[in-house]
N, CA, C and O atoms as a GROMACS GRO file, in nm:
protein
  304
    1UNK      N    1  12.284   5.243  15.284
    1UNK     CA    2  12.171   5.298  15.213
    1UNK      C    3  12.199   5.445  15.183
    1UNK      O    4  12.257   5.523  15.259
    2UNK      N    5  12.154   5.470  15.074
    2UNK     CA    6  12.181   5.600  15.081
    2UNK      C    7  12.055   5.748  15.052
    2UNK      O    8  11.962   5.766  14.974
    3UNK      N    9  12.115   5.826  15.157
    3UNK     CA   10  12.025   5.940  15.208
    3UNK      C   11  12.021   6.054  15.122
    3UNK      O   12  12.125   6.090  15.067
    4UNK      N   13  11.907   6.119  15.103
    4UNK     CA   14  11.881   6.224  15.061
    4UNK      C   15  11.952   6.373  15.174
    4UNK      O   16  12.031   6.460  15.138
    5UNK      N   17  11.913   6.362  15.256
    5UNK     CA   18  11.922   6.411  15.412
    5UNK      C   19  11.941   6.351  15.521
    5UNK      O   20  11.859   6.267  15.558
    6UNK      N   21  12.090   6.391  15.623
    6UNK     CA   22  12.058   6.298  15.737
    6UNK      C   23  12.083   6.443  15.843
    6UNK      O   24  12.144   6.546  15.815
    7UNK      N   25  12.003   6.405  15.985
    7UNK     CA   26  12.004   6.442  16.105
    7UNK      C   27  12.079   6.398  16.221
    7UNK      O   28  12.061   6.281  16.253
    8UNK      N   29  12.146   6.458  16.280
    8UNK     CA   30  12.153   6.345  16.375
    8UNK      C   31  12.104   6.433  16.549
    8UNK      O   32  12.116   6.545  16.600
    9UNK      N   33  12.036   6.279  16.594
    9UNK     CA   34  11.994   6.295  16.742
    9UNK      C   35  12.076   6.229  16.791
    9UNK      O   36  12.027   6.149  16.870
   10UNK      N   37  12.216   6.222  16.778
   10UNK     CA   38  12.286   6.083  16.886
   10UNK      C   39  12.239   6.233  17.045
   10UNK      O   40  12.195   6.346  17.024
   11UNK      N   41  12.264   6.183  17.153
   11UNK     CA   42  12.271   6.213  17.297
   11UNK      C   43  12.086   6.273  17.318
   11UNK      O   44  12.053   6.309  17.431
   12UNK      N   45  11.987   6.279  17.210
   12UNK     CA   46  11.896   6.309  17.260
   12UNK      C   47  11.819   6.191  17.274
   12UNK      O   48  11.813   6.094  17.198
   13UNK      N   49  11.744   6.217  17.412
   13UNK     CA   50  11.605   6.116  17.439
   13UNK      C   51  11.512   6.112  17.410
   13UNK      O   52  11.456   6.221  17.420
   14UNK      N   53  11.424   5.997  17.356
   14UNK     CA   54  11.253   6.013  17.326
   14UNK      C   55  11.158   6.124  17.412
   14UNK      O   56  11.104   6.126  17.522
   15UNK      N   57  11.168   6.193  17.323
   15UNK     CA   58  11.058   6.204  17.190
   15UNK      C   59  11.141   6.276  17.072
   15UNK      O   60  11.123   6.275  16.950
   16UNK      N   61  11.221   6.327  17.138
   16UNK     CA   62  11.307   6.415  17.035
   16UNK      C   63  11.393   6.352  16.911
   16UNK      O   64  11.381   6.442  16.828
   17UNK      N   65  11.436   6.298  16.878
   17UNK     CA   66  11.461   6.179  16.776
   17UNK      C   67  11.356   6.154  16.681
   17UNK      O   68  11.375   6.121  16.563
   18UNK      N   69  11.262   6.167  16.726
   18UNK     CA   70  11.095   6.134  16.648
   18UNK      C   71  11.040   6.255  16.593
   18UNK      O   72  10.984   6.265  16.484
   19UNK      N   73  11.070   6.391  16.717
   19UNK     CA   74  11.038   6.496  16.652
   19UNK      C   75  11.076   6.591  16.573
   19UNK      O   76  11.011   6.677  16.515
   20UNK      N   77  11.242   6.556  16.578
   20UNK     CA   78  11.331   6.598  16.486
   20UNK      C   79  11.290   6.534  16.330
   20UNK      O   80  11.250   6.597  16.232
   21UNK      N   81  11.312   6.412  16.341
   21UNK     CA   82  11.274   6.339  16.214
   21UNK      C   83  11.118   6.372  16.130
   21UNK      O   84  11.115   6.369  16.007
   22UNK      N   85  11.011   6.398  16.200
   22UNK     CA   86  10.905   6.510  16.158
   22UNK      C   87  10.953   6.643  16.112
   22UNK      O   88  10.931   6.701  16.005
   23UNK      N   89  11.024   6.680  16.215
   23UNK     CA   90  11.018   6.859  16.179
   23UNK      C   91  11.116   6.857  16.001
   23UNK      O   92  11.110   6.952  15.923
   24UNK      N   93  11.183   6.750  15.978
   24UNK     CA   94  11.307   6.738  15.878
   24UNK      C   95  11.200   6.672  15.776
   24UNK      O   96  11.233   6.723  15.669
   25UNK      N   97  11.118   6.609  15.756
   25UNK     CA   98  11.056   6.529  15.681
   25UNK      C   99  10.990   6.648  15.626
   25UNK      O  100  10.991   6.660  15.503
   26UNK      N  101  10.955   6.704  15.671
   26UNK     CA  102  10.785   6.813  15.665
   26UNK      C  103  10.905   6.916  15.563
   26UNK      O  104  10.857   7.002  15.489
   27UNK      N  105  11.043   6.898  15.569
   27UNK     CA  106  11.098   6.997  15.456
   27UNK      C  107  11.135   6.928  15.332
   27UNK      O  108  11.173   6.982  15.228
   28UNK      N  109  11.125   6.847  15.347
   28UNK     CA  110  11.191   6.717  15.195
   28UNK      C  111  11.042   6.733  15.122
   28UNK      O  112  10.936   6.784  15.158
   29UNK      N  113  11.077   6.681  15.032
   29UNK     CA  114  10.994   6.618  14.874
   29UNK      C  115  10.933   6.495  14.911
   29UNK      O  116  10.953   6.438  15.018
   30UNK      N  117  10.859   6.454  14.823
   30UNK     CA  118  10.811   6.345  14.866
   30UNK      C  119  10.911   6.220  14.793
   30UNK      O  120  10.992   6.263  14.710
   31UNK      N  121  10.910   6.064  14.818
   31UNK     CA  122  11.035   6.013  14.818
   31UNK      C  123  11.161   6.037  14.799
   31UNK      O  124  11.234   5.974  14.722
   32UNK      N  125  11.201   6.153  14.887
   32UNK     CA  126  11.332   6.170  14.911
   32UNK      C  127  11.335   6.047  15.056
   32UNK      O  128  11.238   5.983  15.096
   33UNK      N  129  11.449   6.042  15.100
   33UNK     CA  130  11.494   5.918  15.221
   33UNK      C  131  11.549   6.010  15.288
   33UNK      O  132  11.599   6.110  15.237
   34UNK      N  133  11.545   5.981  15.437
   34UNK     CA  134  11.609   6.060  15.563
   34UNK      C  135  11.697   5.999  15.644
   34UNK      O  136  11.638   5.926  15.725
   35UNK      N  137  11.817   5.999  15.656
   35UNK     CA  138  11.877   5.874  15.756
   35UNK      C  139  11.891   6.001  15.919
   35UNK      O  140  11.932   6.115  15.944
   36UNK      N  141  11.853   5.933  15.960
   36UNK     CA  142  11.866   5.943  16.124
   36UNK      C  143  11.972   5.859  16.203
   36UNK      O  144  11.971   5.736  16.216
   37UNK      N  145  12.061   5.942  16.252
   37UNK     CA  146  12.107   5.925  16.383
   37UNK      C  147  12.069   5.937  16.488
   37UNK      O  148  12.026   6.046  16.526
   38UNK      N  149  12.075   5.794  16.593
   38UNK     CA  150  12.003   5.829  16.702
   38UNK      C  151  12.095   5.695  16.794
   38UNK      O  152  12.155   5.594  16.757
   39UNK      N  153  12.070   5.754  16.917
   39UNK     CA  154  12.159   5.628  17.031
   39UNK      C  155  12.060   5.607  17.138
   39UNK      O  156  12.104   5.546  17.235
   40UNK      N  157  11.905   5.652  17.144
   40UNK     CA  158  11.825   5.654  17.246
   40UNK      C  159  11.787   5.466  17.212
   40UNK      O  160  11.773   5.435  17.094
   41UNK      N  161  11.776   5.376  17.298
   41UNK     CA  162  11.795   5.249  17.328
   41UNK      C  163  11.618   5.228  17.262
   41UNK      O  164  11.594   5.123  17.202
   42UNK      N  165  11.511   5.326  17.278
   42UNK     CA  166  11.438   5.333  17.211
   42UNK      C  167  11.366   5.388  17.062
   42UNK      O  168  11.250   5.383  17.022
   43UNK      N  169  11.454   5.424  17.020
   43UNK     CA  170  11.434   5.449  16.854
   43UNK      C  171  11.427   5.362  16.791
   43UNK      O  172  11.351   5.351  16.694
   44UNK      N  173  11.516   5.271  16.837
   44UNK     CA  174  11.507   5.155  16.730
   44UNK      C  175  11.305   5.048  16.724
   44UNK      O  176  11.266   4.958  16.650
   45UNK      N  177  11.234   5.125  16.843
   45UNK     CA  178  11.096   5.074  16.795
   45UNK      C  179  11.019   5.173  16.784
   45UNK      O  180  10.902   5.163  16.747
   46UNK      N  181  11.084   5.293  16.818
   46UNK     CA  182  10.992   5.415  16.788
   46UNK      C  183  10.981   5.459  16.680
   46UNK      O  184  10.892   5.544  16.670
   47UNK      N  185  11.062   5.426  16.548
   47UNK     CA  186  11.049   5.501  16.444
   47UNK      C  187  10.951   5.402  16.357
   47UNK      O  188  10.858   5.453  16.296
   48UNK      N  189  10.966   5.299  16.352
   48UNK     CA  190  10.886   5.185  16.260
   48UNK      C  191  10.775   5.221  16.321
   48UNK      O  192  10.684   5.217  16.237
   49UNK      N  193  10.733   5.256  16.431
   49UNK     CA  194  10.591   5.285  16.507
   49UNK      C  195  10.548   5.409  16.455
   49UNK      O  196  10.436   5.448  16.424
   50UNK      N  197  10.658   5.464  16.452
   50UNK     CA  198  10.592   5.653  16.391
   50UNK      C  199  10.582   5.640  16.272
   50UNK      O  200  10.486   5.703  16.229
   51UNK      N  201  10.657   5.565  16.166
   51UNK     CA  202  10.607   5.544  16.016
   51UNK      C  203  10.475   5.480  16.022
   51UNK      O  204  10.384   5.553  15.982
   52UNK      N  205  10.454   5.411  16.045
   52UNK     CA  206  10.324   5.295  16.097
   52UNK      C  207  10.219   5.418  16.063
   52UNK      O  208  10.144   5.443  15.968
   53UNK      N  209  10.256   5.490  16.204
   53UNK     CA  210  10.106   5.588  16.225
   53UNK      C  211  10.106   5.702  16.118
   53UNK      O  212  10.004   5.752  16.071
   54UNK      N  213  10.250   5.742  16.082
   54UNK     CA  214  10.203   5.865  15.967
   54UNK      C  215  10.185   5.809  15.849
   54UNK      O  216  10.097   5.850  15.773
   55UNK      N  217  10.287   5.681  15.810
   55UNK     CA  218  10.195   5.686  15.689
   55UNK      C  219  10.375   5.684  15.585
   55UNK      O  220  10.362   5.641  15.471
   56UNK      N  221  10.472   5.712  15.610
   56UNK     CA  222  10.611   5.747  15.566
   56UNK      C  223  10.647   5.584  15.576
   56UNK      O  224  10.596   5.506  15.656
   57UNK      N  225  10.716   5.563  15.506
   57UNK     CA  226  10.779   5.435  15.450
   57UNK      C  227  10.918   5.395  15.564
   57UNK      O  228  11.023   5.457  15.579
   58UNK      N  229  10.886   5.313  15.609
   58UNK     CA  230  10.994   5.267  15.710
   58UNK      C  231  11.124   5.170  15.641
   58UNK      O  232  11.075   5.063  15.607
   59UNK      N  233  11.240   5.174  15.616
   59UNK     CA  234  11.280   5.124  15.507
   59UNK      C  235  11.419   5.063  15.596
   59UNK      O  236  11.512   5.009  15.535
   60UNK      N  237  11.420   5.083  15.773
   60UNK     CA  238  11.468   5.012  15.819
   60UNK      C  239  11.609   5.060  15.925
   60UNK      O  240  11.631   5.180  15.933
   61UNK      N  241  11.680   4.985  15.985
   61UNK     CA  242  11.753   5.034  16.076
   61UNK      C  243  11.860   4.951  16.101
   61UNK      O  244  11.829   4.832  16.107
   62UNK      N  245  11.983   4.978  16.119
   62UNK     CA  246  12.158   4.956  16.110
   62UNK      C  247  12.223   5.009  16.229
   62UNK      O  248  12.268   5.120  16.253
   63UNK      N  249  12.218   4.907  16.292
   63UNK     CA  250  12.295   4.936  16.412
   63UNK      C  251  12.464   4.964  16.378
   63UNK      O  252  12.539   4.877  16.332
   64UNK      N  253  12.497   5.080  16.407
   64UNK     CA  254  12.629   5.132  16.416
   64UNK      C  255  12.664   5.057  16.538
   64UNK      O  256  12.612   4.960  16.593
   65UNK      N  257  12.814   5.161  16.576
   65UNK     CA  258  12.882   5.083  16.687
   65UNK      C  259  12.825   5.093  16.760
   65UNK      O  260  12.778   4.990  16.807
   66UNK      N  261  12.785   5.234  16.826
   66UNK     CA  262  12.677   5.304  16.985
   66UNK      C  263  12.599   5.349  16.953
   66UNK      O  264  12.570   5.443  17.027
   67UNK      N  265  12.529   5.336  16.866
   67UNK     CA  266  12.385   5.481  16.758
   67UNK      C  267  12.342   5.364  16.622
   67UNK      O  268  12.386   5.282  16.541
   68UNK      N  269  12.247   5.418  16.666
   68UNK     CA  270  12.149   5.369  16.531
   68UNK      C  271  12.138   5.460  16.402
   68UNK      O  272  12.143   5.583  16.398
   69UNK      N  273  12.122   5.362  16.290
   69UNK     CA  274  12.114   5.459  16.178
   69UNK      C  275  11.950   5.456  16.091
   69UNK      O  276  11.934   5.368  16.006
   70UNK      N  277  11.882   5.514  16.107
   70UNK     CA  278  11.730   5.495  16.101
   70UNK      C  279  11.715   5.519  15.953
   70UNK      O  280  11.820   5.558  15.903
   71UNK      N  281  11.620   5.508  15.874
   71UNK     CA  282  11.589   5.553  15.777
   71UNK      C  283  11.435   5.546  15.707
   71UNK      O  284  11.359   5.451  15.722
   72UNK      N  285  11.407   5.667  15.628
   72UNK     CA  286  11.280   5.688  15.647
   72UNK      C  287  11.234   5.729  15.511
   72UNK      O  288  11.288   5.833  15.472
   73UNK      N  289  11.161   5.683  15.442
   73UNK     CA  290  11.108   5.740  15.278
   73UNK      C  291  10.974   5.827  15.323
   73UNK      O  292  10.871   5.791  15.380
   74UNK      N  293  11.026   5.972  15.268
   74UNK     CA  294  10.865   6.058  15.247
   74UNK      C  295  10.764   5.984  15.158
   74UNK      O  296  10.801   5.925  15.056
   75UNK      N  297  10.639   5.988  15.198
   75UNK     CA  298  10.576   5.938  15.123
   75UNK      C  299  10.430   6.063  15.116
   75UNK      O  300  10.335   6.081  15.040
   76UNK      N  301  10.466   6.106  15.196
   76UNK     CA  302  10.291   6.198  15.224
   76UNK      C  303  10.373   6.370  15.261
   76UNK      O  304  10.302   6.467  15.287
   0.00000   0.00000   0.00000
């Protein structure tokens, strides 16, 4: 898929993965896409949960070899 912007959280733990991906969103446009890196064993249900509640387009997740590759459409 391809990203407007990517971050990466590989070695950080929840919450930080989630709050990175806020603090990075809150600088984009609106439908620009964000890919996230992340290896916390919980991202992979935390981010569809945090799109859920804000309201940002969850557009899905790709397990790499050891890290996840998240991705996220601004919408708001």
């Amino acid at each position: 898929m391809k990203a407007d912007e990517t971050i990466d959280a590989i070695g950080l733990l929840c919450p930080v993965p989630i709050l990175k991906t806020k603090m990075k969103l809150q600088e984009m446009e609106t439908g620009q896409v964000l890919e996230v890196l992340a290896d916390d064993e919980g991202f992979a249900n935390d981010l569809p949960a945090w799109c859920k509640k804000t309201g940002n387009e969850f557009l899905g997740i790709e397990k790499a070899e050891n890290y996840f590759k998240g991705y996220v459409r601004r919408t708001r």
